[in-house]
Structure formats: C-alpha cells, structure tokens
C-alpha positions, 0 to 999 in steps of 0.5 A, spaced: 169 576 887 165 571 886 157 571 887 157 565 893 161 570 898 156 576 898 151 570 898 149 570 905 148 563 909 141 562 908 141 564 900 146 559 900 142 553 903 136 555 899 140 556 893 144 549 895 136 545 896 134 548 890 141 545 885 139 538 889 131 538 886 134 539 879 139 535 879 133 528 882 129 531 877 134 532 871 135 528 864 142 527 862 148 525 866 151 531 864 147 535 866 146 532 873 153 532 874 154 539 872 148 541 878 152 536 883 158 540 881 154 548 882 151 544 889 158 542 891 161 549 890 155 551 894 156 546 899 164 548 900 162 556 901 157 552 907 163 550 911 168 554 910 164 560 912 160 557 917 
C-alpha cells in the first residue's frame, strides 16, 4: 500500500503546497522535475479521492 492512500485530504494538500515551494526554490532542473513529478502523484491522489 502506498503512503499517499493513508494520507488524508488535507496532509495531501499541505504536503502538495510544500513539494511546490521547493520546486520555485530548487537548483537544478533535475531536481525541480523530480518535485514536480512527487507534486503530480500528489495531485492525482487529490482527484481521485476527492
């Protein structure tokens, strides 16, 4: 099971805004991708359980 399911909608959303700040302020383009992706997963669990 994953993590993101036993997350709640709220933990999701606080976790969602938080991947985003890090992405506005990170480096390299790897690793703003690699948040956007975590962000998009985040995101997916939003619609689908809500």
């Amino acid at each position: 099971m994953n993590i993101t399911f036993i997350m709640n909608h709220r933990e999701i959303t606080k976790k969602y805004s938080e991947l985003l700040n890090k992405a506005e302020f990170a480096n390299g383009r790897k690793e703003v991708v690699g948040l956007l992706k975590k962000a998009a997963k985040l995101k997916s669990q939003i619609e689908i359980n809500y």
